[in-house]
Each structure stands twice: as C-alpha cells, then as structure tokens.
PyMOL Python script that loads the backbone (N, CA, C, O; Angstrom):
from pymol import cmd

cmd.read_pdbstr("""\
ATOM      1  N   UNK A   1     -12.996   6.745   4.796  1.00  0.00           N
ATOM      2  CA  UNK A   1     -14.312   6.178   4.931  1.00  0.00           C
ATOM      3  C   UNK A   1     -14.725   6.244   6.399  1.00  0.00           C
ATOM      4  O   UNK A   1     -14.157   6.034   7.471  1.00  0.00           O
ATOM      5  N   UNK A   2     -15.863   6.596   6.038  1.00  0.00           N
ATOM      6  CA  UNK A   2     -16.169   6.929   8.347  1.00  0.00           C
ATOM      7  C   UNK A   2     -17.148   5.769   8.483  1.00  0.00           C
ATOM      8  O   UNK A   2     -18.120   5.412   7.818  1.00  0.00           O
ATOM      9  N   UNK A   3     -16.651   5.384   9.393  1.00  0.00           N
ATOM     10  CA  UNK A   3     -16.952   3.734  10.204  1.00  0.00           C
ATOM     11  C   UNK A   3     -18.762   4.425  10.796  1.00  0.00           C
ATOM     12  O   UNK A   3     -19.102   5.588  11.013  1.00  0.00           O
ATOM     13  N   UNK A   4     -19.489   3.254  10.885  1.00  0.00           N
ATOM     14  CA  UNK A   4     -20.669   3.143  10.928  1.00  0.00           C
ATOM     15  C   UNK A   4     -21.073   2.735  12.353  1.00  0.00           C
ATOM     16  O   UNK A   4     -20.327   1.773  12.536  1.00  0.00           O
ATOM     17  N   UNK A   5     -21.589   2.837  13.151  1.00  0.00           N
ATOM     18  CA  UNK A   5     -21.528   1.757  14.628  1.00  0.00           C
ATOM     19  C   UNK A   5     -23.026   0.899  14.181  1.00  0.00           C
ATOM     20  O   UNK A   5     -23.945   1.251  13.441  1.00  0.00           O
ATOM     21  N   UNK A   6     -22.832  -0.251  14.907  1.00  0.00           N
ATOM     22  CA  UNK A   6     -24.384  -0.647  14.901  1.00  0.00           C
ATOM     23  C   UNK A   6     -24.434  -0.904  16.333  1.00  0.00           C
ATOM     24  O   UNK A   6     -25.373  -1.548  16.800  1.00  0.00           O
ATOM     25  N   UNK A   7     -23.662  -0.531  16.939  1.00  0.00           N
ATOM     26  CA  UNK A   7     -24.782  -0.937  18.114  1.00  0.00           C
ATOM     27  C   UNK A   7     -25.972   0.198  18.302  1.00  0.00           C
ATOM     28  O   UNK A   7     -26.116   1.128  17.508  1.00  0.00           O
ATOM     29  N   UNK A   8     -26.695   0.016  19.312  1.00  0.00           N
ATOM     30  CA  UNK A   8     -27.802   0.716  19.266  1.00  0.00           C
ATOM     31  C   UNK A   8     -27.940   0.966  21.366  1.00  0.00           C
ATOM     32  O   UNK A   8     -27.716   0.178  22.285  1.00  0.00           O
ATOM     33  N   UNK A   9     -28.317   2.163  21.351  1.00  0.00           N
ATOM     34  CA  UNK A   9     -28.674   2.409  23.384  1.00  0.00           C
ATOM     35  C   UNK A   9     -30.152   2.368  23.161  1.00  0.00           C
ATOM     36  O   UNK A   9     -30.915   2.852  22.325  1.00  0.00           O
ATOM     37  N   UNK A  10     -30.316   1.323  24.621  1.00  0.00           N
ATOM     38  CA  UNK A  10     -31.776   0.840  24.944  1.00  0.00           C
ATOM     39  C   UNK A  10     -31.923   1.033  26.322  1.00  0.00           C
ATOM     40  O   UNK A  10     -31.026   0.824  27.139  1.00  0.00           O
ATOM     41  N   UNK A  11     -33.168   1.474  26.610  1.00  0.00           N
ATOM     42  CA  UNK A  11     -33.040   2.048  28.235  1.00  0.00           C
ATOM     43  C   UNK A  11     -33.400   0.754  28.699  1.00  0.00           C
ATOM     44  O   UNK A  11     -33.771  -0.203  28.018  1.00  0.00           O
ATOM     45  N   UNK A  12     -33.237   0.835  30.059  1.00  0.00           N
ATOM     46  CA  UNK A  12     -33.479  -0.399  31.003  1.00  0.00           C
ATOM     47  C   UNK A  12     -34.737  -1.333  30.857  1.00  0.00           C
ATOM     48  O   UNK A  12     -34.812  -2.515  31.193  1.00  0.00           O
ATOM     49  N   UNK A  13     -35.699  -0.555  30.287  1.00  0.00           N
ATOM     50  CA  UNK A  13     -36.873  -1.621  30.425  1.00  0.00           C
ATOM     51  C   UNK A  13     -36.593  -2.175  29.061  1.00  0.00           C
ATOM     52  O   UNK A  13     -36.129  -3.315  29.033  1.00  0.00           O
ATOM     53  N   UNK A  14     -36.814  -1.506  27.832  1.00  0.00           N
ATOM     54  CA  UNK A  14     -36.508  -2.246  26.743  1.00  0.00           C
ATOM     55  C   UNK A  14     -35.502  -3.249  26.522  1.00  0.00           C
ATOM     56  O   UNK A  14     -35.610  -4.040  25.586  1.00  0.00           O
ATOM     57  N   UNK A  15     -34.352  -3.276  27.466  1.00  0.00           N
ATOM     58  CA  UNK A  15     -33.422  -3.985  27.440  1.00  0.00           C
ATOM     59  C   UNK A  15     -33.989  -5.335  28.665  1.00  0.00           C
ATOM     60  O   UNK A  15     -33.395  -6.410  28.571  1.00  0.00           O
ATOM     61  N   UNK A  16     -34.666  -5.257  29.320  1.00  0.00           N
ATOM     62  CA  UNK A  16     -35.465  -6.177  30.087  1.00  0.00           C
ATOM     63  C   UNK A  16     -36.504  -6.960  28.976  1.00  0.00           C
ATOM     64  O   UNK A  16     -36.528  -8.137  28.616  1.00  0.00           O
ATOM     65  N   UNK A  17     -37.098  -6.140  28.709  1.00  0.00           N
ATOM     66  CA  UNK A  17     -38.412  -6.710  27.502  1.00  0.00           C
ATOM     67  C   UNK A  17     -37.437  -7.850  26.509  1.00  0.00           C
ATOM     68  O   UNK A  17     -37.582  -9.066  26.386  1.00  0.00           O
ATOM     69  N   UNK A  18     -36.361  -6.877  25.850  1.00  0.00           N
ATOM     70  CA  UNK A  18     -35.569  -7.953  24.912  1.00  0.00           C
ATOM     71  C   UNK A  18     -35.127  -9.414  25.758  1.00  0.00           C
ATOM     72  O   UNK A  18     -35.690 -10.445  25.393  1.00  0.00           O
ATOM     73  N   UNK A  19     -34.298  -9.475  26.685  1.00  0.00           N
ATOM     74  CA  UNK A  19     -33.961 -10.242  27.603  1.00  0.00           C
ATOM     75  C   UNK A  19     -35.058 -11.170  28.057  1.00  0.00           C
ATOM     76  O   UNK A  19     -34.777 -12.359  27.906  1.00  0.00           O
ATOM     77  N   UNK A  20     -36.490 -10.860  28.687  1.00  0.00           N
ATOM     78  CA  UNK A  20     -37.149 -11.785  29.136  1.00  0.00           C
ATOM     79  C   UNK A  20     -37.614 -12.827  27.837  1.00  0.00           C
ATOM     80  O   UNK A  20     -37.669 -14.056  27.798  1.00  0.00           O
ATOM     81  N   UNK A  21     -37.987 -11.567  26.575  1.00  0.00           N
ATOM     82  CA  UNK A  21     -38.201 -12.872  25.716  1.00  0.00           C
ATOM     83  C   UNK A  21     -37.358 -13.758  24.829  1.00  0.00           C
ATOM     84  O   UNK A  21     -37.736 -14.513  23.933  1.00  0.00           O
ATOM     85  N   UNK A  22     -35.814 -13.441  25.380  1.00  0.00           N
ATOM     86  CA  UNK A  22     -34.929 -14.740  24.801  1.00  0.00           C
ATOM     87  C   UNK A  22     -34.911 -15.495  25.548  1.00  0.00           C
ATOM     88  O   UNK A  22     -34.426 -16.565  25.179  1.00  0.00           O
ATOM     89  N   UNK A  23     -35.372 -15.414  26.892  1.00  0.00           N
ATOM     90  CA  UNK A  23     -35.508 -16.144  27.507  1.00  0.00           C
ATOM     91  C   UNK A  23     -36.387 -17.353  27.570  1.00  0.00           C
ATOM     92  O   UNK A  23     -36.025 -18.530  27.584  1.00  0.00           O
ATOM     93  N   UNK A  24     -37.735 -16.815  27.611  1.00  0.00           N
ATOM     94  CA  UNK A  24     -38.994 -17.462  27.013  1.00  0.00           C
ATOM     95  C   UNK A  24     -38.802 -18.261  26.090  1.00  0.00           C
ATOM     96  O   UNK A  24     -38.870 -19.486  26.187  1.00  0.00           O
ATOM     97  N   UNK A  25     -38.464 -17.426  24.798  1.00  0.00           N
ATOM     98  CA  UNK A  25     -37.834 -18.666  23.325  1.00  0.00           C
ATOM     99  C   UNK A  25     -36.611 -19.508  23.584  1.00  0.00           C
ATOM    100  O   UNK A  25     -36.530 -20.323  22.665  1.00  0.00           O
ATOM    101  N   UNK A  26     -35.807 -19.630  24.288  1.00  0.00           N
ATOM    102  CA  UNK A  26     -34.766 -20.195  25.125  1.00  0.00           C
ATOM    103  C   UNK A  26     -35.652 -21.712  25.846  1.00  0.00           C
ATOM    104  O   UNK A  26     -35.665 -22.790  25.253  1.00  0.00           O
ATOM    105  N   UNK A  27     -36.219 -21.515  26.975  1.00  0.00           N
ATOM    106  CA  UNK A  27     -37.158 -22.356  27.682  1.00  0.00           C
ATOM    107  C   UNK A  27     -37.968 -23.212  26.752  1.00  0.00           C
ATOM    108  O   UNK A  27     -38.054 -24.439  26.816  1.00  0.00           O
ATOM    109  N   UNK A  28     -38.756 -22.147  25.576  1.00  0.00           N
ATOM    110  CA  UNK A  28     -39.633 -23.016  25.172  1.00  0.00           C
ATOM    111  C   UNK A  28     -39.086 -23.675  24.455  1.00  0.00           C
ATOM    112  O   UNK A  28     -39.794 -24.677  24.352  1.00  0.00           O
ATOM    113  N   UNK A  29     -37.784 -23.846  23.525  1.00  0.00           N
ATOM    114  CA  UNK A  29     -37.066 -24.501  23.106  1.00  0.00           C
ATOM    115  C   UNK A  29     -36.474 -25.845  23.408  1.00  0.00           C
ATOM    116  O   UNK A  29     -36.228 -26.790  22.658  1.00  0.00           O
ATOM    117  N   UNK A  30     -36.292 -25.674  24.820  1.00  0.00           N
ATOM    118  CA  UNK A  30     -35.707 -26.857  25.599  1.00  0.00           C
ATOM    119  C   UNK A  30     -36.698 -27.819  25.808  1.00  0.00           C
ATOM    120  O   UNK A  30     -36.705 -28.936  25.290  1.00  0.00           O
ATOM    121  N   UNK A  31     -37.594 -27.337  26.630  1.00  0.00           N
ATOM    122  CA  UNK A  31     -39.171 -28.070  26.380  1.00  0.00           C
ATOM    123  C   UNK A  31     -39.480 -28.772  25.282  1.00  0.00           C
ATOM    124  O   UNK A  31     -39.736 -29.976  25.323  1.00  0.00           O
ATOM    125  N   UNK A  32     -39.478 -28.099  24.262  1.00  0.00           N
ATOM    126  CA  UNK A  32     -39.960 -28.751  22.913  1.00  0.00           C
ATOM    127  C   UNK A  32     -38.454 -30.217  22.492  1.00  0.00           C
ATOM    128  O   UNK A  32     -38.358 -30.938  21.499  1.00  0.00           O
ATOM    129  N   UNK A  33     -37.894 -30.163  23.259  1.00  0.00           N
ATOM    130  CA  UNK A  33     -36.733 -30.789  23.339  1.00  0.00           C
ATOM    131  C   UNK A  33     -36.855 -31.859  24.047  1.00  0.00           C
ATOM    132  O   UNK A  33     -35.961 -32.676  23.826  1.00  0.00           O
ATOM    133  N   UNK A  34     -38.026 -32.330  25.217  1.00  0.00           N
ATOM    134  CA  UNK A  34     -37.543 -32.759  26.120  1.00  0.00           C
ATOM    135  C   UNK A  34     -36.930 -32.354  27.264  1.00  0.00           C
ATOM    136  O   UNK A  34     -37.380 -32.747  28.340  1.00  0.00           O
ATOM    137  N   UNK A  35     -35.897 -31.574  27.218  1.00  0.00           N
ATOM    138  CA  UNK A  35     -35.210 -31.062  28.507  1.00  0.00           C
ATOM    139  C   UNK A  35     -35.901 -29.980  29.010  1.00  0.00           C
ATOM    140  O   UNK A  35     -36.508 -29.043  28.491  1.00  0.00           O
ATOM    141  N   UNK A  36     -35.585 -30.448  30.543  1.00  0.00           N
ATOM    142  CA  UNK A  36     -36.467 -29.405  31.975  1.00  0.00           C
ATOM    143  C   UNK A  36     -35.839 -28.611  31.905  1.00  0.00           C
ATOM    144  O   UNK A  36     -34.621 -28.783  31.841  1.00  0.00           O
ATOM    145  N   UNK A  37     -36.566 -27.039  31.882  1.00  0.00           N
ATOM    146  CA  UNK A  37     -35.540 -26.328  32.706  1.00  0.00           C
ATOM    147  C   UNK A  37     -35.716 -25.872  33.926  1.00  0.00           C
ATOM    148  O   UNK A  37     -36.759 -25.936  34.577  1.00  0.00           O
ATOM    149  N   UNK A  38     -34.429 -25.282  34.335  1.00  0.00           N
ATOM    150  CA  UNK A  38     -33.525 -25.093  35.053  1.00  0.00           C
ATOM    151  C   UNK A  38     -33.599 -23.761  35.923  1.00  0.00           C
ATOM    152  O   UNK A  38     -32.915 -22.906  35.360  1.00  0.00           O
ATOM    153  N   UNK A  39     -34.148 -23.297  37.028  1.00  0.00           N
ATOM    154  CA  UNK A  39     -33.844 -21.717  37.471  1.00  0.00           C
ATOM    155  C   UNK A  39     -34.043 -22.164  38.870  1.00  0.00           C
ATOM    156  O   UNK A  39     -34.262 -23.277  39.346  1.00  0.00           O
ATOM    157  N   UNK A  40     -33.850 -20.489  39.621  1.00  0.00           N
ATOM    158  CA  UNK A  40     -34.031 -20.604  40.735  1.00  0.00           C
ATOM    159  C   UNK A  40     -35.673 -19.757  40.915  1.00  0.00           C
ATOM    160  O   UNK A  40     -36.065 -18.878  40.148  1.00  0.00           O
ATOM    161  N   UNK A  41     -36.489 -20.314  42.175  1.00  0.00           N
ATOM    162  CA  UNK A  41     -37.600 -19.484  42.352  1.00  0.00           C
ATOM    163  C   UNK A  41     -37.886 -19.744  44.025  1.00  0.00           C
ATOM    164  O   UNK A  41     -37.665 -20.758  44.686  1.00  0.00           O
ATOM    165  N   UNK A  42     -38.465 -18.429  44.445  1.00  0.00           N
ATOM    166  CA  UNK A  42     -38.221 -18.267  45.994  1.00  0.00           C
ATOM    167  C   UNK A  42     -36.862 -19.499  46.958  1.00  0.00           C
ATOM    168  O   UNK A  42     -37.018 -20.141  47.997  1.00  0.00           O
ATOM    169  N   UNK A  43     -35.683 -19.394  46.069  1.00  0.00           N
ATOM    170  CA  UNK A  43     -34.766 -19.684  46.773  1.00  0.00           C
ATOM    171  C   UNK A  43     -34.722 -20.909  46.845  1.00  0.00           C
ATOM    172  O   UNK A  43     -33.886 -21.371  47.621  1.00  0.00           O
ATOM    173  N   UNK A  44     -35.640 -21.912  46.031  1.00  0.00           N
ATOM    174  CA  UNK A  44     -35.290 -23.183  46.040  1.00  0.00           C
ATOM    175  C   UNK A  44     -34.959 -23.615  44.045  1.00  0.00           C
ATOM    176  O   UNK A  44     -35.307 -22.756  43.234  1.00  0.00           O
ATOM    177  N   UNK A  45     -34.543 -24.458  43.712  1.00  0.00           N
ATOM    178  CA  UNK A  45     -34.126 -25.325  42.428  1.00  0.00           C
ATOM    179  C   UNK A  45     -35.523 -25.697  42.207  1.00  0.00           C
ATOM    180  O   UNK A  45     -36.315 -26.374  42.864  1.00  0.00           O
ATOM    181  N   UNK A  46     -35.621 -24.942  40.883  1.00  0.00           N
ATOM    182  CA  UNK A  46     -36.873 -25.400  39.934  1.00  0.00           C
ATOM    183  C   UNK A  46     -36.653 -25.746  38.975  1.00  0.00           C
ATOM    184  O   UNK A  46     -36.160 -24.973  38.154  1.00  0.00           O
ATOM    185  N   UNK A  47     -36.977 -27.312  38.600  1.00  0.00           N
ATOM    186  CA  UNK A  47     -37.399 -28.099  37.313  1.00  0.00           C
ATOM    187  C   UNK A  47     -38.655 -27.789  36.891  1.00  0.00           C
ATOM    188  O   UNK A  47     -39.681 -28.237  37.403  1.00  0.00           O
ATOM    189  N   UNK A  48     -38.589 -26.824  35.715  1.00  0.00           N
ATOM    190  CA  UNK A  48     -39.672 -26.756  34.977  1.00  0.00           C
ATOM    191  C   UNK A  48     -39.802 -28.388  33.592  1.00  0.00           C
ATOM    192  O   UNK A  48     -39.114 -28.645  32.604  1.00  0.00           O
ATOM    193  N   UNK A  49     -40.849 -29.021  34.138  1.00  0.00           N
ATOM    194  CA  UNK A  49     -40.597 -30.405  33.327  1.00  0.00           C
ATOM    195  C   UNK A  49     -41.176 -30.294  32.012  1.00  0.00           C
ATOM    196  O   UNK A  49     -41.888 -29.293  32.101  1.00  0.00           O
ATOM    197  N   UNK A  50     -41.285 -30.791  30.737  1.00  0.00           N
ATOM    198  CA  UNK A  50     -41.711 -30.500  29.573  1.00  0.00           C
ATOM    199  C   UNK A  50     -43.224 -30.692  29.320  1.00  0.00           C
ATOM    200  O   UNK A  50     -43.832 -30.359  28.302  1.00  0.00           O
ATOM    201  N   UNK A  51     -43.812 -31.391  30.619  1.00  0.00           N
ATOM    202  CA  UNK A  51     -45.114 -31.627  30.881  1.00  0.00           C
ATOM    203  C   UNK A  51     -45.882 -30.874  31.467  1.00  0.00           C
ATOM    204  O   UNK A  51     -47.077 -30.996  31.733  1.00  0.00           O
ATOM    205  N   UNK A  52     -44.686 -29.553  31.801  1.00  0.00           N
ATOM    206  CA  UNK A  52     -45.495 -28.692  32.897  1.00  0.00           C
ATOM    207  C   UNK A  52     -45.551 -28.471  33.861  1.00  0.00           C
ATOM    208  O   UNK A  52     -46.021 -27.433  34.327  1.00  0.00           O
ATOM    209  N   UNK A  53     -44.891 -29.767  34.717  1.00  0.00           N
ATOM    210  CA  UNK A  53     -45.185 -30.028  36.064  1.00  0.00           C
ATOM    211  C   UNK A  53     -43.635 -29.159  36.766  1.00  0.00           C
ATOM    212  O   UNK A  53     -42.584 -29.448  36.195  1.00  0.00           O
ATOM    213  N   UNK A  54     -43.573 -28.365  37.699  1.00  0.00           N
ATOM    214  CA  UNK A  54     -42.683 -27.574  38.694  1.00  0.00           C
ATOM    215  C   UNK A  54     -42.027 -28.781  39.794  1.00  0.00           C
ATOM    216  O   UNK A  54     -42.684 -29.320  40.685  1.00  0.00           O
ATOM    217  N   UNK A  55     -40.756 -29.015  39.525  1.00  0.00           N
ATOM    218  CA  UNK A  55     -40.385 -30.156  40.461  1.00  0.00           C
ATOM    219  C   UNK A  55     -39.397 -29.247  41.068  1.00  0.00           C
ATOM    220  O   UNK A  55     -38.565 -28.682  40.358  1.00  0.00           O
ATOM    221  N   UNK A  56     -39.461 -29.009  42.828  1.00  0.00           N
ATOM    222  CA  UNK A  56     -38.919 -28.350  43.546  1.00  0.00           C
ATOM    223  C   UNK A  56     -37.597 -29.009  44.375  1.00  0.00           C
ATOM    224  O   UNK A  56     -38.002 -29.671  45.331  1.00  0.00           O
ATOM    225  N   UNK A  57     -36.583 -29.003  44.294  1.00  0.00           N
ATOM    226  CA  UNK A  57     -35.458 -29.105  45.442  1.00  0.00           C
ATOM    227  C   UNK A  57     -34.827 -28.058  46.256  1.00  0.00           C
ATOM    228  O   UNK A  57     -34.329 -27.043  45.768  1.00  0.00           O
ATOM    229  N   UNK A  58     -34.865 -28.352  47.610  1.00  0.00           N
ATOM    230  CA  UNK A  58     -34.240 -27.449  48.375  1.00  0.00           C
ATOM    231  C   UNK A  58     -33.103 -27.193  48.381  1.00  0.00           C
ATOM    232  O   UNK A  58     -32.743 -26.427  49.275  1.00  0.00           O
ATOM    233  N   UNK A  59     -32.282 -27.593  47.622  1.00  0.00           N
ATOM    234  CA  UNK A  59     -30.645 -26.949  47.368  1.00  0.00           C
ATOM    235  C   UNK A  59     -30.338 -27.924  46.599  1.00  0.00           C
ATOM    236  O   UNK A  59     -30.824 -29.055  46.643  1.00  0.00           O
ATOM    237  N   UNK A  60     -29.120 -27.334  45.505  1.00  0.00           N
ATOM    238  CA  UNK A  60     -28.375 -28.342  44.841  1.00  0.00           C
ATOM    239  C   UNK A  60     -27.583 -29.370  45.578  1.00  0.00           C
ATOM    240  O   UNK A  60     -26.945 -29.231  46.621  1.00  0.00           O
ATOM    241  N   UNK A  61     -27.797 -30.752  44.607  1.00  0.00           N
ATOM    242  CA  UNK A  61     -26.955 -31.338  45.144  1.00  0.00           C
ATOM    243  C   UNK A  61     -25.590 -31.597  44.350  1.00  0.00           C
ATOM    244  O   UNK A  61     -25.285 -31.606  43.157  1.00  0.00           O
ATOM    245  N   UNK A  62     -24.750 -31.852  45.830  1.00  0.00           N
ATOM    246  CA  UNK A  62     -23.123 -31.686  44.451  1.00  0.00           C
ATOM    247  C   UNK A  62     -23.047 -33.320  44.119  1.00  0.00           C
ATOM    248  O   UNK A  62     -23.567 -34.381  44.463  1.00  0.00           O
ATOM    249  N   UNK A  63     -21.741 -32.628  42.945  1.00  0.00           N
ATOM    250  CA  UNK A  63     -22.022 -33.500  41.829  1.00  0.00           C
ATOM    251  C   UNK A  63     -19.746 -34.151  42.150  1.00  0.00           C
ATOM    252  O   UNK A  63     -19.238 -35.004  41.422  1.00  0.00           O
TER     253      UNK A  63
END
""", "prot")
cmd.dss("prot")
cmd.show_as("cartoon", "prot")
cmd.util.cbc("prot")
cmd.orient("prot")
C-alpha cells in the first residue's frame, strides 16, 4: 500500500497570510474572554485591553 503525505508546500507569503490570521482568531478570542493581550510593538510591552485601549510598559517586569 503506498503511503499518502498530507502535508502540503506553501510559499512564504501564503504561509504568512495563514499565520497572521491564527493569530487574529487567537487575539480575538482572548478578548472575547476578557484577557489582554500580550505582544511586543516598537520595542516596548503592549497590553492590548478587551476594551481596546493599548496599555504600554517600557520593559518587563520580573516576576
């Protein structure tokens, strides 16, 4: 019996396109949750809050 593959080759952008929007459904998920998320943007800690609002810190603090 000859084996089947499923994976599949996706060039770089399509593999970006897939990626940004698990991302998106990822985020908007958390949101709809309550929970902020979480990234980095121009080098500082961004709380994206479920209200919308961008709460900025200049570096993590340890824990």
């Amino acid at each position: 019996m000859k084996k089947v593959s499923r994976q599949r080759e996706f060039d770089g952008k399509t593999l970006e396109k897939i990626m940004n929007e698990a991302i998106k459904k990822a985020i908007d998920k958390q949101l709809k949750l309550g929970v902020p998320a979480v990234y980095i943007k121009d080098g500082k800690v961004c709380y994206l809050m479920p209200d919308g609002r961008e709460v900025f810190k200049e570096k993590a603090e340890k824990i």
